[in-house]
One Martini backbone bead per residue (centre of mass of N, CA, C, O) as a GRO file, in nm:
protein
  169
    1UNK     BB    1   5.562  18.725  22.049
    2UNK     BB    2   5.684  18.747  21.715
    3UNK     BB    3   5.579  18.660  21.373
    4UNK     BB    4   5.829  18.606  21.152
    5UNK     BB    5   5.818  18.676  20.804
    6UNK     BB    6   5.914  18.435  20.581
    7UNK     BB    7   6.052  18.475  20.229
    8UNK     BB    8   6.048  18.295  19.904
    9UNK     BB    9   6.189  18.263  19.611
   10UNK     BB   10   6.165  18.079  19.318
   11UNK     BB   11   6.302  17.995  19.011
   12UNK     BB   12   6.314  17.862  18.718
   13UNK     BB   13   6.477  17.697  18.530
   14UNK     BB   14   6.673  17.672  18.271
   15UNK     BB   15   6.694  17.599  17.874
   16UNK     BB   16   6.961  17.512  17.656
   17UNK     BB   17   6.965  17.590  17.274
   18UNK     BB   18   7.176  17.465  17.051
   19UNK     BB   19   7.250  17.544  16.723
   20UNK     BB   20   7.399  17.387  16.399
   21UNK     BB   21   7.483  17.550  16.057
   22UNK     BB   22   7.503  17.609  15.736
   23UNK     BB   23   7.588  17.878  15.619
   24UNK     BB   24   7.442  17.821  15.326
   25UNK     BB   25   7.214  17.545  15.348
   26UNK     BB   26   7.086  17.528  15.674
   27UNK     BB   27   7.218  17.290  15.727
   28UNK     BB   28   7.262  17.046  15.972
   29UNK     BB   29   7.536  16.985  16.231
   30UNK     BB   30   7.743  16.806  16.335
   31UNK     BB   31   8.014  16.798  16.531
   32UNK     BB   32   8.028  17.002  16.736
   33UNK     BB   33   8.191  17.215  16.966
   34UNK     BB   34   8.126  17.343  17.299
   35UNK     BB   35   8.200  17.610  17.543
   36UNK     BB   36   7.998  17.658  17.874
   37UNK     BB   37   7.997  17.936  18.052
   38UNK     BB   38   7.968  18.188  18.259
   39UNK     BB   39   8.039  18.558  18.260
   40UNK     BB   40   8.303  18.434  18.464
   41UNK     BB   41   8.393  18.117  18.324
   42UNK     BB   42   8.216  17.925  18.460
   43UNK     BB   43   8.149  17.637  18.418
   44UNK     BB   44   7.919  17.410  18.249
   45UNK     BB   45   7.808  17.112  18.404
   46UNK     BB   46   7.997  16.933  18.307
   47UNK     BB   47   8.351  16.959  18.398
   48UNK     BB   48   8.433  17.106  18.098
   49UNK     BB   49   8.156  17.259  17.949
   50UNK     BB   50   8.169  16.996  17.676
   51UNK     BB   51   7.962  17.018  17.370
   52UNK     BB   52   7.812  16.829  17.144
   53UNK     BB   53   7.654  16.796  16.839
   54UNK     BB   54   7.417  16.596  16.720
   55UNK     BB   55   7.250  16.505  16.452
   56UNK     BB   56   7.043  16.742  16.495
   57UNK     BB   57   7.250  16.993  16.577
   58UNK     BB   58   7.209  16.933  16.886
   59UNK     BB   59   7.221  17.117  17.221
   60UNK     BB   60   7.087  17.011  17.546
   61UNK     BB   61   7.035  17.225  17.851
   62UNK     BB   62   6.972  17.171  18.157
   63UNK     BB   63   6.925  17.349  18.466
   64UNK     BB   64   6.947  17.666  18.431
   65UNK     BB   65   7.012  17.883  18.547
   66UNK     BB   66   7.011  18.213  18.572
   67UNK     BB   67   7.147  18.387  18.334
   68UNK     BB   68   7.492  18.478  18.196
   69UNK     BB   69   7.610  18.325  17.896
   70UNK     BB   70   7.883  18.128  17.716
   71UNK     BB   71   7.953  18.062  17.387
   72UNK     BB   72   8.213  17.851  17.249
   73UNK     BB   73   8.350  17.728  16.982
   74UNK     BB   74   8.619  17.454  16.941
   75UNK     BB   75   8.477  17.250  16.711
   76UNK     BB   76   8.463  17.160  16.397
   77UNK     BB   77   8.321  17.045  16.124
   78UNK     BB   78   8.427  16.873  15.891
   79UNK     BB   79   8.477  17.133  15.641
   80UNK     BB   80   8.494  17.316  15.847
   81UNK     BB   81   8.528  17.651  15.981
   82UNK     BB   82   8.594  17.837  16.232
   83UNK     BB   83   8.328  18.002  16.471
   84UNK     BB   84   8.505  18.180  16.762
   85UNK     BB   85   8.248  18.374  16.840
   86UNK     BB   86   8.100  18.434  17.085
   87UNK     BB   87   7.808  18.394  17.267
   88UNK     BB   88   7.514  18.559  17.457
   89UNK     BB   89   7.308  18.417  17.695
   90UNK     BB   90   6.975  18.432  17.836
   91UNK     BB   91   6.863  18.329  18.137
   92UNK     BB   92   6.549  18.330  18.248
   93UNK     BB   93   6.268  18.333  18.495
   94UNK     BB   94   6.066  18.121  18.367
   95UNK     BB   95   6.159  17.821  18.218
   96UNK     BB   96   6.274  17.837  17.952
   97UNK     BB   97   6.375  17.841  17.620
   98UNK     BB   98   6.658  17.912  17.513
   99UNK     BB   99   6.798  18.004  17.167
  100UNK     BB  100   7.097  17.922  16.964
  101UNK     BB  101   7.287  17.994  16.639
  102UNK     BB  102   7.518  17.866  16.444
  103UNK     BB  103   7.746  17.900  16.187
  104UNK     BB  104   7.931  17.716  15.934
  105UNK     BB  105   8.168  17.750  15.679
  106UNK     BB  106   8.287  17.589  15.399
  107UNK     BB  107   8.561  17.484  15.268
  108UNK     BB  108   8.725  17.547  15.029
  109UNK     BB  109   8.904  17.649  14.713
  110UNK     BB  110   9.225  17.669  14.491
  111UNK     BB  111   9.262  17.671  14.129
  112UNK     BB  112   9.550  17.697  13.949
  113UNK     BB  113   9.633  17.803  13.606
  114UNK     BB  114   9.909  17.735  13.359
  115UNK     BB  115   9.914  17.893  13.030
  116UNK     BB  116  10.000  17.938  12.714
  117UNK     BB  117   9.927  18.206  12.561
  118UNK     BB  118   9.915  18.068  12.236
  119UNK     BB  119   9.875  17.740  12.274
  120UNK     BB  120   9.747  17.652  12.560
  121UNK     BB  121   9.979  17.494  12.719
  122UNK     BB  122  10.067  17.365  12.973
  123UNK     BB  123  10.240  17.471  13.273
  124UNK     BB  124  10.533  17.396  13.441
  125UNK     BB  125  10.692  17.506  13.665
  126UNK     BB  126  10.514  17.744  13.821
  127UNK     BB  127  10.517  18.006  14.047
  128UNK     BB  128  10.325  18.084  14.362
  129UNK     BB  129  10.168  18.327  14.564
  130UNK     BB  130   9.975  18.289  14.869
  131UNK     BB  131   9.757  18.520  15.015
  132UNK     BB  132   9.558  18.694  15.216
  133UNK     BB  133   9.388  18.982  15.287
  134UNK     BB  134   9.680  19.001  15.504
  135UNK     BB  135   9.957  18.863  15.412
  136UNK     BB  136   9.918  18.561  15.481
  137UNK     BB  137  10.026  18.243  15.438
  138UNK     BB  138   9.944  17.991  15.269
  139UNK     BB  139  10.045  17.739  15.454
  140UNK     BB  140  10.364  17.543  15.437
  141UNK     BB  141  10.526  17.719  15.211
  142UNK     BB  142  10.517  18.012  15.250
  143UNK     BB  143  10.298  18.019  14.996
  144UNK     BB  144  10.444  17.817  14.751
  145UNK     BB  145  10.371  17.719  14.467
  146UNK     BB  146  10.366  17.454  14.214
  147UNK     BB  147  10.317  17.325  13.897
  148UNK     BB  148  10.217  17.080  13.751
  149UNK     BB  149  10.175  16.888  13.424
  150UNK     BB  150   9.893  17.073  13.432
  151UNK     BB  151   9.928  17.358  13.544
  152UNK     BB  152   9.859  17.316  13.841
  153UNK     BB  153   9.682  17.446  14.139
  154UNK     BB  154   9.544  17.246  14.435
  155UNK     BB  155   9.367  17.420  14.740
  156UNK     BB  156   9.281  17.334  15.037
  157UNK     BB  157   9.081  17.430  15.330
  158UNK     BB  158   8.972  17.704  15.251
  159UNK     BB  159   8.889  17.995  15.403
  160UNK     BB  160   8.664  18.219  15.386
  161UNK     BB  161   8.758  18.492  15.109
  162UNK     BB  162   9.053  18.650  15.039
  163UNK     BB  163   9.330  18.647  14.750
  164UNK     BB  164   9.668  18.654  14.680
  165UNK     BB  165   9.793  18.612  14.336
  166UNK     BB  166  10.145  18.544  14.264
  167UNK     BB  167  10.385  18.568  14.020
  168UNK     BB  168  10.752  18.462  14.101
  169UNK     BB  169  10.821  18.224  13.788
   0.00000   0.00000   0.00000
């Protein structure tokens, strides 16, 4: 009879880097958490998928077959905004790291004052309505606060944006 040859290619695995920094300073961020699924859906790595960013604001996952994955952020650090755009790296056969970066945006804040036009003197209970420049309000009293004692008001935790501020007392 004939010899029959059969070939075998072995494809060395890859290895992802996520690094995770301050949007404005580029500075490292820890504490940021990631899903990472194949572009089937189906999670990597461990059970469910989810890889938080170390000290050094990095997360690597060895062992990676070739292919396309999802990467999508589901929990910022703390006073930071939630940057929830996936983004798709290729890990190629290569046996290289693919390395992929998000950055995410300190939340701001909002500080209204409101003073007497002539004397200059602070004034309370003036209302303000507060929205997003989608028209959404902003907060949880539908968008309206009012100054306190010293004539203001201030929003923290504000999402980098555009804001539109109302008098409507």
């Amino acid at each position: 009879g004939k010899t029959q040859k059969l070939s075998f290619d072995n494809y060395p695995y890859g290895t992802i880097l996520i690094t995770k920094v301050d949007g404005v300073t580029k500075e490292p961020l820890a504490n940021a958490k990631f899903k990472v699924t194949d572009n089937n859906g189906k999670v990597i790595g461990n059970s469910n998928g989810e890889y938080t960013t170390n000290s050094k604001s990095e997360i690597l996952i060895n062992n990676i077959v070739p292919g396309s994955y999802v990467i999508t952020e589901i929990q910022a650090p703390e006073n930071y905004a939630l940057n929830d755009t996936p983004k798709t790296i290729e890990v190629k056969a290569d046996g290289k790291t693919q390395k992929i970066s998000f950055d995410n945006y300190p939340y701001g804040a909002i500080l209204i004052t409101k003073v007497d036009g002539v004397t200059k003197e602070p004034l309370a209970n003036a209302k303000f309505k507060v929205t997003d420049a989608s028209n959404k309000p902003v907060g949880n009293s539908n968008g309206e606060y009012v100054t306190d004692s010293k004539g203001e008001i201030l929003i923290n935790n504000i999402v980098p944006g555009n804001y539109v501020i109302t008098e409507i007392q």
